[in-house]
Residue frames as a rotation matrix with the C-alpha (Angstrom) as fourth column:
UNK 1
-0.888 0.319 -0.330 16.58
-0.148 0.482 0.864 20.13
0.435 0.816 -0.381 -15.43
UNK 2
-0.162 0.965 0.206 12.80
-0.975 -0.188 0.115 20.22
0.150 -0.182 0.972 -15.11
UNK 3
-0.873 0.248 0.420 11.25
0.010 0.869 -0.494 17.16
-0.488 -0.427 -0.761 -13.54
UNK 4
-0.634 0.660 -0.403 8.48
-0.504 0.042 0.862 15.80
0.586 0.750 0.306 -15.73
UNK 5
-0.794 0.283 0.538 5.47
-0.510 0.173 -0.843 15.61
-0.332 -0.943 0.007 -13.42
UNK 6
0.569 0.658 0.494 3.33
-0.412 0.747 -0.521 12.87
-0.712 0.093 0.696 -14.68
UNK 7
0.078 -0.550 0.832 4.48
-0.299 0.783 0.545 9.51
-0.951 -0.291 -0.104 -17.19
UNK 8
0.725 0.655 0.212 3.78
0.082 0.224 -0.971 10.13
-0.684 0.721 0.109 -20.55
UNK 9
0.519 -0.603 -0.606 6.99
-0.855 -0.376 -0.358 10.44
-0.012 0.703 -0.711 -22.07
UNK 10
-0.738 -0.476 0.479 8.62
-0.524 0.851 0.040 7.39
-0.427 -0.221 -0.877 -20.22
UNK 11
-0.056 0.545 0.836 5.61
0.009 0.838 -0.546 5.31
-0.998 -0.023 -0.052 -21.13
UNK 12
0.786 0.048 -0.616 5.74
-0.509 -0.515 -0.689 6.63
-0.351 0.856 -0.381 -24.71
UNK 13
0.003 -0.812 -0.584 9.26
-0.934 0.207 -0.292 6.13
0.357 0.546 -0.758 -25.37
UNK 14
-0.245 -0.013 0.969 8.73
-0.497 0.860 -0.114 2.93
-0.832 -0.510 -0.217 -23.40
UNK 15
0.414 0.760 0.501 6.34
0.147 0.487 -0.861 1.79
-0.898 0.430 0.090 -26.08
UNK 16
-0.259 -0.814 0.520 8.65
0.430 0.385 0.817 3.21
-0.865 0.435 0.250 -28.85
UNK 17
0.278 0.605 0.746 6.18
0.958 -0.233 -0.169 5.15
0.072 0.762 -0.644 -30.18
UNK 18
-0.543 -0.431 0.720 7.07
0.648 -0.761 0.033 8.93
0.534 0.485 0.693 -31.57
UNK 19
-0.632 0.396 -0.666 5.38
0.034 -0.845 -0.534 12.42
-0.774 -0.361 0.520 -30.32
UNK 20
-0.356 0.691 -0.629 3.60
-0.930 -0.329 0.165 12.57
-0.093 0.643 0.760 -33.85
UNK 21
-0.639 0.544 -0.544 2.51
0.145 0.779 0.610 8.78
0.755 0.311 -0.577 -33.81
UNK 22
-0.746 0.267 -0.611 1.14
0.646 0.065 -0.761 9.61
-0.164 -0.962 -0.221 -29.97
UNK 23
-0.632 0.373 -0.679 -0.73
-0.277 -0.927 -0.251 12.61
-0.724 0.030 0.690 -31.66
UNK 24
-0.704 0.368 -0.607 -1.75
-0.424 0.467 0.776 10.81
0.569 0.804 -0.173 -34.60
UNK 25
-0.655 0.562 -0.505 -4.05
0.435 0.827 0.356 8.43
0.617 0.013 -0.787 -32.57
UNK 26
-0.303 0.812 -0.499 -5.08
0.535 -0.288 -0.794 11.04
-0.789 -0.508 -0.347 -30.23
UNK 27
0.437 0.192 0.879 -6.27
0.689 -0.700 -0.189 13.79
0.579 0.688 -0.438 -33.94
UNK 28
0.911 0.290 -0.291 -4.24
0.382 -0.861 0.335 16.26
-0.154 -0.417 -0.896 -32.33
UNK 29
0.556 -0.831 0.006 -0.94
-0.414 -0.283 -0.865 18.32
0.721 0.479 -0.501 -33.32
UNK 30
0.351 -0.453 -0.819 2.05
0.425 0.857 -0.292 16.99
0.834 -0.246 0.494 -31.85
UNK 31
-0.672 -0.316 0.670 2.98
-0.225 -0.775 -0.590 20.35
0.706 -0.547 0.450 -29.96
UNK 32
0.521 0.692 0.500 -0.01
-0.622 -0.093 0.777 19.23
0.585 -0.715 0.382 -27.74
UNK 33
0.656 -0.413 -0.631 1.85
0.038 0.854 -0.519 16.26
0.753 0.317 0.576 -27.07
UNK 34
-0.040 -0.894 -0.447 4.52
0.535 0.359 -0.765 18.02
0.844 -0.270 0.464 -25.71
UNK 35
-0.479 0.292 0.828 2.97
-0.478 -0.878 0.033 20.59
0.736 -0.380 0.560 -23.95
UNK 36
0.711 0.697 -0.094 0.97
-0.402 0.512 0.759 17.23
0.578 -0.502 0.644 -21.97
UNK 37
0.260 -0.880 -0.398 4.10
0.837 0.411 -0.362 15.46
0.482 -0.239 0.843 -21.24
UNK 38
-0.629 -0.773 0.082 5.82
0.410 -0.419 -0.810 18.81
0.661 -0.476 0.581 -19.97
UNK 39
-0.331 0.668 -0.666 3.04
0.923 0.084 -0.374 19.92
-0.194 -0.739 -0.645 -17.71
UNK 40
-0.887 -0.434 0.160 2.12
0.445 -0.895 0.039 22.97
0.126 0.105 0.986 -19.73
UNK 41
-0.377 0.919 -0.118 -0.93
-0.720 -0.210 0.662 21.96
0.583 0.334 0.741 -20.30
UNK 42
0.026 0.332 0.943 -3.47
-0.932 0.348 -0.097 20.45
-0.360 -0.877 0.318 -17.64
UNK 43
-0.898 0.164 -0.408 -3.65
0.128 0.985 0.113 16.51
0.420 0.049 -0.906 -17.44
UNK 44
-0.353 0.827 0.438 -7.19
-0.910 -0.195 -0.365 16.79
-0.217 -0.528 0.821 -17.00
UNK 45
-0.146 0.203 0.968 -9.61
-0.122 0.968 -0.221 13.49
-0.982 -0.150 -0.116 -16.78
UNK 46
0.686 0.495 -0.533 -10.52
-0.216 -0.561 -0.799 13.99
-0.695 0.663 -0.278 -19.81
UNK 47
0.284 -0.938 -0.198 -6.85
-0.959 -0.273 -0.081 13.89
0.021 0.213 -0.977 -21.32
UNK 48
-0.748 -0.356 0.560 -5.66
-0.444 0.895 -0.025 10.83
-0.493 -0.267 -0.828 -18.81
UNK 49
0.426 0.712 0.558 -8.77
-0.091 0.647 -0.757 8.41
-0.900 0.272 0.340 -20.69
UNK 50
0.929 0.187 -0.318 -7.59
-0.328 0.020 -0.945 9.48
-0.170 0.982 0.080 -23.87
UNK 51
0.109 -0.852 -0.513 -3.89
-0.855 0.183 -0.486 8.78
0.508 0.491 -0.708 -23.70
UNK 52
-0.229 -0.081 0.970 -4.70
-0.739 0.663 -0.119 5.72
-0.633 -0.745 -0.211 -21.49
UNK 53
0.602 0.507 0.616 -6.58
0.055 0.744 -0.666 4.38
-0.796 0.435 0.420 -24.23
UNK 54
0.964 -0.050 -0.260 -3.59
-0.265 -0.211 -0.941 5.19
-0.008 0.976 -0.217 -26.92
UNK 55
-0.386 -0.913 0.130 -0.67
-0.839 0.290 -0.460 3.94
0.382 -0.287 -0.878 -24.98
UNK 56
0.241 -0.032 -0.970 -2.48
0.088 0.996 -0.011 0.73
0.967 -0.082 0.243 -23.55
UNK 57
-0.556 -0.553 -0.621 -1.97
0.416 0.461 -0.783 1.51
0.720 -0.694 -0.026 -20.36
UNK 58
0.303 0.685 -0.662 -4.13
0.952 -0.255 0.172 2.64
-0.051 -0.682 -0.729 -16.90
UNK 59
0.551 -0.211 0.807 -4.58
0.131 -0.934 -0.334 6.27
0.824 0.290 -0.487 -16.11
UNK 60
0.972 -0.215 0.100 -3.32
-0.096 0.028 0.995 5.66
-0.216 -0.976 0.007 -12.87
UNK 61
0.169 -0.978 0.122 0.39
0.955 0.193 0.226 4.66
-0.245 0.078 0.966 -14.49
UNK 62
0.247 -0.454 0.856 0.20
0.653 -0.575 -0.493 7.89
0.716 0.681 0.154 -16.36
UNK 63
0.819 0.222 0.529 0.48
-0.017 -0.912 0.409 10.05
0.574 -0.344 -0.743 -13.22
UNK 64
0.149 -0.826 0.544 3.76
-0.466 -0.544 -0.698 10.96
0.872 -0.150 -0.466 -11.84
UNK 65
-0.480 -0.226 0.848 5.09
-0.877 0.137 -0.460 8.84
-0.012 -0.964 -0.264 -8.41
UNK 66
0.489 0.459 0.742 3.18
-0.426 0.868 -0.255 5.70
-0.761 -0.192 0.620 -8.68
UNK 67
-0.612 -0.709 -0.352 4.89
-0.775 0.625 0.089 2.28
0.157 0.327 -0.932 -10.05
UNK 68
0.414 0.842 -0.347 2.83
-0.679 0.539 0.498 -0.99
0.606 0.030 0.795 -10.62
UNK 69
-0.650 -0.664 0.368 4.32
-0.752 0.495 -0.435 -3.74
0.107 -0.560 -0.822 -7.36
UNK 70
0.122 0.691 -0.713 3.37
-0.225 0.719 0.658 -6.73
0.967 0.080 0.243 -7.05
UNK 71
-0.535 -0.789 0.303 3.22
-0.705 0.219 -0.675 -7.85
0.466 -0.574 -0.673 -3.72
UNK 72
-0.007 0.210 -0.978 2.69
0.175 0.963 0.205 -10.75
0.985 -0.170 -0.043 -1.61
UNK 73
0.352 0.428 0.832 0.99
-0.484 -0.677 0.554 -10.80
0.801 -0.598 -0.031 1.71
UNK 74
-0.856 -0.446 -0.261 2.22
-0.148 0.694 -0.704 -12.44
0.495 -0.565 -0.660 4.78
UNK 75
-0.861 0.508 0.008 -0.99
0.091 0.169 -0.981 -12.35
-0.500 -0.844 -0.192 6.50
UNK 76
-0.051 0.992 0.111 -4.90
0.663 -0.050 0.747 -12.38
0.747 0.112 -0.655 6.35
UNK 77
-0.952 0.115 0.285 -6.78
-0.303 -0.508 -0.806 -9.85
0.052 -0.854 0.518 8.87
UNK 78
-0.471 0.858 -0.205 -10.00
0.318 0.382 0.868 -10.61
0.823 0.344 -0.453 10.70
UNK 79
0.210 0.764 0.611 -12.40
-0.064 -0.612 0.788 -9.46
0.976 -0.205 -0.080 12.62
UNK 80
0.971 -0.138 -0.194 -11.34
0.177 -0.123 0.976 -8.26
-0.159 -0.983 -0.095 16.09
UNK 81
0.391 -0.887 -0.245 -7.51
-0.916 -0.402 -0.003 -7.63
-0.096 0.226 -0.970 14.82
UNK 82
0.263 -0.546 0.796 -6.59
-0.426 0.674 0.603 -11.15
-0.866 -0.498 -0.055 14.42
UNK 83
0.305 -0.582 -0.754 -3.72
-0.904 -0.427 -0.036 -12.26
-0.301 0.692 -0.656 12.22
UNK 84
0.922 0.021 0.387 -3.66
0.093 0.958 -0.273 -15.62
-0.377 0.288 0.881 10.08
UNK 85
-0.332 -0.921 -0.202 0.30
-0.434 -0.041 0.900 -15.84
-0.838 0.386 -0.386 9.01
UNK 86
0.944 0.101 0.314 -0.22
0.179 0.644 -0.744 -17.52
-0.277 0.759 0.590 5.05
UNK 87
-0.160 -0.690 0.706 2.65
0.710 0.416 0.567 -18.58
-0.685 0.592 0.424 2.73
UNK 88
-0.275 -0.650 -0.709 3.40
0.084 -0.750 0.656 -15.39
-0.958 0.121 0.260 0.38
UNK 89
-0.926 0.078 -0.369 3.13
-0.370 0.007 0.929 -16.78
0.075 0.997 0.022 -2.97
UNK 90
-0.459 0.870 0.180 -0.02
0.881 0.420 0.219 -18.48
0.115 0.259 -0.959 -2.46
UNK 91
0.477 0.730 -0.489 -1.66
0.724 -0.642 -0.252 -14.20
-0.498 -0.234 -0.835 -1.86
UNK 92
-0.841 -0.541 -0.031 -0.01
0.378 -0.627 0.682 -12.26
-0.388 0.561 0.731 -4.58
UNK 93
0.642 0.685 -0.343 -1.51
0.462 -0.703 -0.540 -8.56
-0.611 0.188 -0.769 -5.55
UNK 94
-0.787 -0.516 0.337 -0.17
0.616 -0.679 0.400 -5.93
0.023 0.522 0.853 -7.73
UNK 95
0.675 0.736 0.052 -1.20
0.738 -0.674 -0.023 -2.31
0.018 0.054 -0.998 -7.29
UNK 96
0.088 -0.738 0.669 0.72
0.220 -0.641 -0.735 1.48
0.972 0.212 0.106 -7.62
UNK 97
0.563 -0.233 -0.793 2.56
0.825 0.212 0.523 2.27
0.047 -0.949 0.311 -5.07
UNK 98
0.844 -0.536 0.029 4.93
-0.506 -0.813 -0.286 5.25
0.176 0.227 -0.958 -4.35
UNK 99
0.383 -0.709 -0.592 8.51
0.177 0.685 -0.706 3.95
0.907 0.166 0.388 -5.45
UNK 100
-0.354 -0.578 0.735 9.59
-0.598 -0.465 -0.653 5.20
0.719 -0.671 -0.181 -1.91
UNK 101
0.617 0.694 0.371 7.64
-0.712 0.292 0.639 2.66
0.335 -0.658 0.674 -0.07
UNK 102
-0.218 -0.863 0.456 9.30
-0.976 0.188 -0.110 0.36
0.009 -0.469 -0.883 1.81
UNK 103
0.649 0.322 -0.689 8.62
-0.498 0.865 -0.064 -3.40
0.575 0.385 0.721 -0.11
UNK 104
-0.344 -0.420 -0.840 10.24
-0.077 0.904 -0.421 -5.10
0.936 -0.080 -0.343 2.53
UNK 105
-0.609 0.658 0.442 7.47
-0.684 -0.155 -0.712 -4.43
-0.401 -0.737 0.545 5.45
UNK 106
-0.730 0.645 0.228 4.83
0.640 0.761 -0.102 -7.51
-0.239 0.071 -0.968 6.02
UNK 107
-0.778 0.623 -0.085 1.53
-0.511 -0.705 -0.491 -6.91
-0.366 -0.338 0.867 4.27
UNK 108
-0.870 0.429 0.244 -1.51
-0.082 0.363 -0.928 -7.49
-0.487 -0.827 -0.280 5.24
UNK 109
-0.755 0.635 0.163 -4.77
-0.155 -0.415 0.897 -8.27
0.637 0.652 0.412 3.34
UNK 110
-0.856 0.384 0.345 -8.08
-0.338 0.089 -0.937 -7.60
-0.390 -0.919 0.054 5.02
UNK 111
-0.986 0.154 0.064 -10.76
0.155 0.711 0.685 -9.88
0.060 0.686 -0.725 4.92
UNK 112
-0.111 0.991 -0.077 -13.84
0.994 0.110 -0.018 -8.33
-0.010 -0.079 -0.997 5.89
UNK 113
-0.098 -0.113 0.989 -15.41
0.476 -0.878 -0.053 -5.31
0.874 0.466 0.140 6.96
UNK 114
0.333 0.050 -0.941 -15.09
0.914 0.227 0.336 -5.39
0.230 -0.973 0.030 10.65
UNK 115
-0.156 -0.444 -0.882 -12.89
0.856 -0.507 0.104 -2.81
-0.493 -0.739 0.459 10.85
UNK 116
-0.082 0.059 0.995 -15.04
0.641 -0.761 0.098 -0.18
0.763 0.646 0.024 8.31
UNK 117
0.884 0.465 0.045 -15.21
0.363 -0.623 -0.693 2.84
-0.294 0.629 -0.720 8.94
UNK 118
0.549 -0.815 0.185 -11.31
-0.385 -0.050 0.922 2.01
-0.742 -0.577 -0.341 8.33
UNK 119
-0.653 -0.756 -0.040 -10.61
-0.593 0.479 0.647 -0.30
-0.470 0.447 -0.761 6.86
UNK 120
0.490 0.852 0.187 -12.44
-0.698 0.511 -0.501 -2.57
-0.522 0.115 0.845 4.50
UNK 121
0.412 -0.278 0.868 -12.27
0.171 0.959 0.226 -6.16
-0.895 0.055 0.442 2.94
UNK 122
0.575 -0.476 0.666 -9.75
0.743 -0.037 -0.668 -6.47
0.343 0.879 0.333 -0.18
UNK 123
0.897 -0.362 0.255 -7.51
-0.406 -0.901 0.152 -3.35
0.175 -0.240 -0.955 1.70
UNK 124
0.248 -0.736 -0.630 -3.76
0.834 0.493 -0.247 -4.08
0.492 -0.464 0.736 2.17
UNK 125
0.927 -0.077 0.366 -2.26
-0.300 -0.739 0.603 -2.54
0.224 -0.669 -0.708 4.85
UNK 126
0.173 -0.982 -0.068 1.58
0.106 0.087 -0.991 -2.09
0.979 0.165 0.119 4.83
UNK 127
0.973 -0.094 -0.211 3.49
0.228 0.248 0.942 -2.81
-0.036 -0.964 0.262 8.52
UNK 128
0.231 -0.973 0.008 6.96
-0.228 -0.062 -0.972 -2.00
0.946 0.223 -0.236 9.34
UNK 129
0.328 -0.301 -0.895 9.18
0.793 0.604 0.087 -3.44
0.514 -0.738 0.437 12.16
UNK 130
0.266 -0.683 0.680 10.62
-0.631 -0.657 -0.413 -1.63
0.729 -0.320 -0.606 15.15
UNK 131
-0.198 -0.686 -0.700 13.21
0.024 0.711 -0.703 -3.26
0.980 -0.156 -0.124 16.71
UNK 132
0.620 0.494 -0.610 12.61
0.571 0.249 0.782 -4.26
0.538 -0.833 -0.127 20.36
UNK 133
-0.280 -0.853 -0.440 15.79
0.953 -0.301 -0.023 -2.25
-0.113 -0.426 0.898 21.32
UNK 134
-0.967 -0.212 0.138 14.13
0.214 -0.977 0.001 0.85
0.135 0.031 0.990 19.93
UNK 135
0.164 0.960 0.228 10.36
0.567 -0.281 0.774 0.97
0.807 0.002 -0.591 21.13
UNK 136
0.107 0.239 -0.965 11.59
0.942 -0.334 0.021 2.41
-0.318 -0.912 -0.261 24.16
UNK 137
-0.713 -0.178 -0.678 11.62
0.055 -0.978 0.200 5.60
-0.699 0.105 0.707 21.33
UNK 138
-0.770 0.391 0.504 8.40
0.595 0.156 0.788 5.08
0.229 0.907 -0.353 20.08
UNK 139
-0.723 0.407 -0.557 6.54
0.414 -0.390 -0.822 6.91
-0.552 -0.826 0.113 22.22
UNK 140
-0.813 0.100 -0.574 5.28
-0.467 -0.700 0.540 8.80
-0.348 0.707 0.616 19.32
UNK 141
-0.718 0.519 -0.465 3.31
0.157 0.771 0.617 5.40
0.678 0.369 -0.635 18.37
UNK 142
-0.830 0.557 -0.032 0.87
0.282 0.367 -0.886 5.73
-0.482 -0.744 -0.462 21.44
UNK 143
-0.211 0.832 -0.512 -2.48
-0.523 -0.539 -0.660 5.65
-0.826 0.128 0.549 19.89
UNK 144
0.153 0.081 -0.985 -1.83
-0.988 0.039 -0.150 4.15
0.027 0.996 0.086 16.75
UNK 145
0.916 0.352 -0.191 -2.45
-0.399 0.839 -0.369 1.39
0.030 0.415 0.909 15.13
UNK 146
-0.168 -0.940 0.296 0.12
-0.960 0.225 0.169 -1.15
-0.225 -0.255 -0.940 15.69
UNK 147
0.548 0.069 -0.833 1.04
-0.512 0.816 -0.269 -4.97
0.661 0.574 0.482 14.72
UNK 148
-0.019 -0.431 0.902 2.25
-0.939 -0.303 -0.165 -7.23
0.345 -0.850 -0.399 17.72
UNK 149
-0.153 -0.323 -0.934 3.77
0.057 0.941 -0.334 -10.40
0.987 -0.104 -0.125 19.18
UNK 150
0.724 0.026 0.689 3.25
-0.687 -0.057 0.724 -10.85
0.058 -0.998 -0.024 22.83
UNK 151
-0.171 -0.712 0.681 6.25
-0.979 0.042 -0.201 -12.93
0.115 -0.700 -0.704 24.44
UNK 152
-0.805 0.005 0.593 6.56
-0.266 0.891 -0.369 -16.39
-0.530 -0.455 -0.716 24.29
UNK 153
0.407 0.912 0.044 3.24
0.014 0.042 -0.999 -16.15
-0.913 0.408 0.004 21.49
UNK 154
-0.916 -0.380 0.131 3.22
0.182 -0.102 0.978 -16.89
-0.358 0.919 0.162 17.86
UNK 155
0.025 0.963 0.269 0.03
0.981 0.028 -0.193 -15.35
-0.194 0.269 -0.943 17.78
UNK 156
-0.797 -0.593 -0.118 -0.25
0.568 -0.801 0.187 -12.09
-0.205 0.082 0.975 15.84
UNK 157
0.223 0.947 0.230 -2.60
0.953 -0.262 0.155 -9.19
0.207 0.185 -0.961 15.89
UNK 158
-0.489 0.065 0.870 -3.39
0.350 -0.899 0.264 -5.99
0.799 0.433 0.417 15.20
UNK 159
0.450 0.546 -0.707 -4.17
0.867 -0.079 0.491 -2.98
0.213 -0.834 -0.509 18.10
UNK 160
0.493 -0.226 0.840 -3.57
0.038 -0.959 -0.281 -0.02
0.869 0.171 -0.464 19.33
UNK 161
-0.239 -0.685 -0.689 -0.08
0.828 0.228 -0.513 0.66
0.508 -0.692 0.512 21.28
UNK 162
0.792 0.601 0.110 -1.65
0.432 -0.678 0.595 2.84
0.432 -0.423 -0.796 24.47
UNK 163
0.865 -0.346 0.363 1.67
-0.469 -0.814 0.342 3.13
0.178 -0.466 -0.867 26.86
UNK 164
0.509 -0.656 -0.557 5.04
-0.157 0.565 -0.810 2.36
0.846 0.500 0.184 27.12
UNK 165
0.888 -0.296 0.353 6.37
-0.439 -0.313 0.842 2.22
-0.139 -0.903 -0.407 31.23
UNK 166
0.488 -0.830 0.270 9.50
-0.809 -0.546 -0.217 2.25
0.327 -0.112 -0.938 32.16
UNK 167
0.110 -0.306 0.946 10.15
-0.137 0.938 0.319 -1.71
-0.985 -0.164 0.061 32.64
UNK 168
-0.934 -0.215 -0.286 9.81
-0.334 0.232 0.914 -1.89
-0.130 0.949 -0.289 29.07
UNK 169
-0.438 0.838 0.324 6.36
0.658 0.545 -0.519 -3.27
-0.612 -0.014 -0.791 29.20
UNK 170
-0.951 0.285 0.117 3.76
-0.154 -0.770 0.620 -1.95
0.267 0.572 0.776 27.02
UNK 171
-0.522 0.751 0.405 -0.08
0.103 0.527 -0.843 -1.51
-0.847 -0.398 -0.353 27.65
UNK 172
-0.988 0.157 -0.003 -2.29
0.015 0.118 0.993 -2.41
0.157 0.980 -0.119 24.33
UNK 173
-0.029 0.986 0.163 -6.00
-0.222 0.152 -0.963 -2.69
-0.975 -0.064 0.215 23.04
UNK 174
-0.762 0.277 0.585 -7.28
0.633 0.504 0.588 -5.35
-0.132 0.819 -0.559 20.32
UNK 175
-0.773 0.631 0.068 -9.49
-0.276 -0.432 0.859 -3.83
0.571 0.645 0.508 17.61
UNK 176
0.059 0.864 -0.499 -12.40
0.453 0.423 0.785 -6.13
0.890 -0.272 -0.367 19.87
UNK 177
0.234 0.638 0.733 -11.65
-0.126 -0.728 0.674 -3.73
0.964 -0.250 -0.090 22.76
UNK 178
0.812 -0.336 -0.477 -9.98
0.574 0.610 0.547 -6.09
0.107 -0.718 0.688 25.09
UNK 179
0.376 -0.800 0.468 -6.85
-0.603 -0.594 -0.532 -4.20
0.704 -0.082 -0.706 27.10
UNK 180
0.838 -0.159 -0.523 -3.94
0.410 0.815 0.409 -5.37
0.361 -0.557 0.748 28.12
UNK 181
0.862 -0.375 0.342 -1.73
-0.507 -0.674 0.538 -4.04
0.028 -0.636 -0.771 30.60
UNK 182
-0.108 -0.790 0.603 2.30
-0.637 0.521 0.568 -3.97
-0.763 -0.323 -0.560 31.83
UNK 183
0.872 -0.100 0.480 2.38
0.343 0.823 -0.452 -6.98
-0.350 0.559 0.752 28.28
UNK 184
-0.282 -0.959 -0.007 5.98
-0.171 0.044 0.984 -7.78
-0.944 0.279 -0.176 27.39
UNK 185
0.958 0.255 -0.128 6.01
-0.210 0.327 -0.922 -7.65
-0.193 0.910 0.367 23.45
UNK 186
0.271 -0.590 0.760 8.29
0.586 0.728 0.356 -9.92
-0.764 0.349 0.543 21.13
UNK 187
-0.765 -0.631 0.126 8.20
0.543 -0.528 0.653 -7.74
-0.345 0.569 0.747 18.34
UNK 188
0.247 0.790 -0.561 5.85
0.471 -0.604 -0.643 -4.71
-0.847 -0.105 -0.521 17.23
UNK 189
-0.592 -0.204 0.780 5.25
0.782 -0.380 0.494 -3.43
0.195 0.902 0.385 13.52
UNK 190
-0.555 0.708 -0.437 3.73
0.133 -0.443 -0.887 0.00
-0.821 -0.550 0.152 12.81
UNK 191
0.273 0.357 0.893 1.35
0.922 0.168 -0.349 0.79
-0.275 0.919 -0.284 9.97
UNK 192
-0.336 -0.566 -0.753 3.33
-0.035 -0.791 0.610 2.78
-0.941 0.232 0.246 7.71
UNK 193
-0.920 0.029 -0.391 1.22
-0.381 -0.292 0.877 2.14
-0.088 0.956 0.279 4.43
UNK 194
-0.311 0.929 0.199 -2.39
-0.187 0.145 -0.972 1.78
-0.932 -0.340 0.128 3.43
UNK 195
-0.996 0.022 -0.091 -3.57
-0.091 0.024 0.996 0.51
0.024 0.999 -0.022 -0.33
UNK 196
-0.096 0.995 0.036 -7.64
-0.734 -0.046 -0.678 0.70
-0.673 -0.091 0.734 -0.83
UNK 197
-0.401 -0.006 0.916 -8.91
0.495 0.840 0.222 -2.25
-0.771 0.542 -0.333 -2.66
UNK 198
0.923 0.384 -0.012 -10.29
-0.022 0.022 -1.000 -0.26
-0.383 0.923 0.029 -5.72
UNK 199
0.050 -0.950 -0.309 -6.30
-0.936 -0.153 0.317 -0.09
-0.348 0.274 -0.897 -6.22
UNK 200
-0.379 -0.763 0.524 -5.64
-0.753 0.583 0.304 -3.97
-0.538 -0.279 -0.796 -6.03
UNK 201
0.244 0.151 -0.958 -5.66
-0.808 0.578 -0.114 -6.73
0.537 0.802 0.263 -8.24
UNK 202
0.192 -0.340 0.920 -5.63
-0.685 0.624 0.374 -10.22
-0.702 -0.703 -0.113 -6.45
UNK 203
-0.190 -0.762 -0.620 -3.62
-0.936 0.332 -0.121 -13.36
0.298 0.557 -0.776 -7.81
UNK 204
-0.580 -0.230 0.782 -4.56
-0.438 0.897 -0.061 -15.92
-0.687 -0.377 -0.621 -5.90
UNK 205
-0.886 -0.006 -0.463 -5.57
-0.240 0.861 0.448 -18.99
0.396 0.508 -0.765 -6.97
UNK 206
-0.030 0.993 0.118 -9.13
-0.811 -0.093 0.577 -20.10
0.584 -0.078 0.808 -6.95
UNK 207
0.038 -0.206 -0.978 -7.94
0.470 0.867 -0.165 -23.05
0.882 -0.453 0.130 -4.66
UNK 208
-0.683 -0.432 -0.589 -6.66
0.649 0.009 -0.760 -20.95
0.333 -0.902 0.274 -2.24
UNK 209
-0.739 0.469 0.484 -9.22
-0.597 -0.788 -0.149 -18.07
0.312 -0.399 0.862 -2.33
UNK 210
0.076 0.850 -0.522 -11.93
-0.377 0.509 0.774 -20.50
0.923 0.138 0.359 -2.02
């Protein structure tokens, strides 16, 4: 069975509405219809505007692999990699995501533009854990961007994991450039997901954004 490679049937039949009512509103025979829906015919921009504007829904939903999530950040970023923990519900977004993502990694919204040509303000940035039992197979991580507890700290930030030595230590560098050698970490996320803010819709409250 053919995989239907963009959303216009599900969102259709979502909506309850027929192949010839879907044609009706665009003036066009229904065979086009089906011929959009089965990928015979291009989804061009052109196409996605019009059936975006006849189903009620972004063109972004119509395309194939993205799902609207809401999520809720655990953190703020700021300039130099430092991480404000916040309370979840008070920083609810909603943007598409691939359903494969992993919605149970901490993310992150950034608040400026410290870290352009990267990252910029309104960006979430998706973290996953690796257990302390398995960085000594992360090797793979040197270089990259990383999330990070130091020992004995409830202070979190954001850097890049340089080397891992054989005590278990690890040596790092904050986004501000500072290195730190032979540092025992508590626990270490890596960035495994990246949303641009023209994607994201923000929730908070004008109490709290303020």
């Amino acid at each position: 069975m053919r995989t239907s490679p963009n959303k216009i049937a599900e969102i259709r039949k979502r909506k309850k509405i027929t192949q010839q009512q879907l044609a009706d509103k665009l003036g066009v025979h229904w065979v086009t219809v089906s011929k959009l829906e089965r990928g015979v015919m291009q989804l061009t921009s052109g196409w996605l505007e019009r059936l975006a504007e006849a189903l009620d829904v972004s063109e972004l939903e119509l395309w194939g692999g993205f799902t609207l999530k809401d999520i809720y950040a655990n953190g703020l970023v700021f300039s130099g990699g430092r991480v404000e923990p916040v309370a979840p519900e008070d920083h609810h977004y909603s943007t598409y995501l691939s359903p494969l993502g992993d919605m149970s990694s901490k993310w992150l919204h950034v608040e400026d533009d410290s870290f352009l040509p990267f990252f910029g303000a309104g960006d979430l940035l998706q973290f996953s854990i690796i257990p302390v039992d398995d960085i000594e197979k992360g090797d793979v991580l040197n270089g990259r961007l990383c999330m990070y507890a130091l020992d004995g700290s409830d202070e979190v930030n954001i850097g890049t994991m340089e080397r891992r030595h054989e005590d278990g230590t690890i040596d790092l560098r904050s986004l501000n450039g500072r290195q730190m050698k032979n540092a025992v970490v508590r626990v270490i996320w890596y960035l495994s997901g990246y949303q641009p803010n023209w994607g994201v819709v923000s929730h908070i409250p004008e109490d709290i954004a303020d």
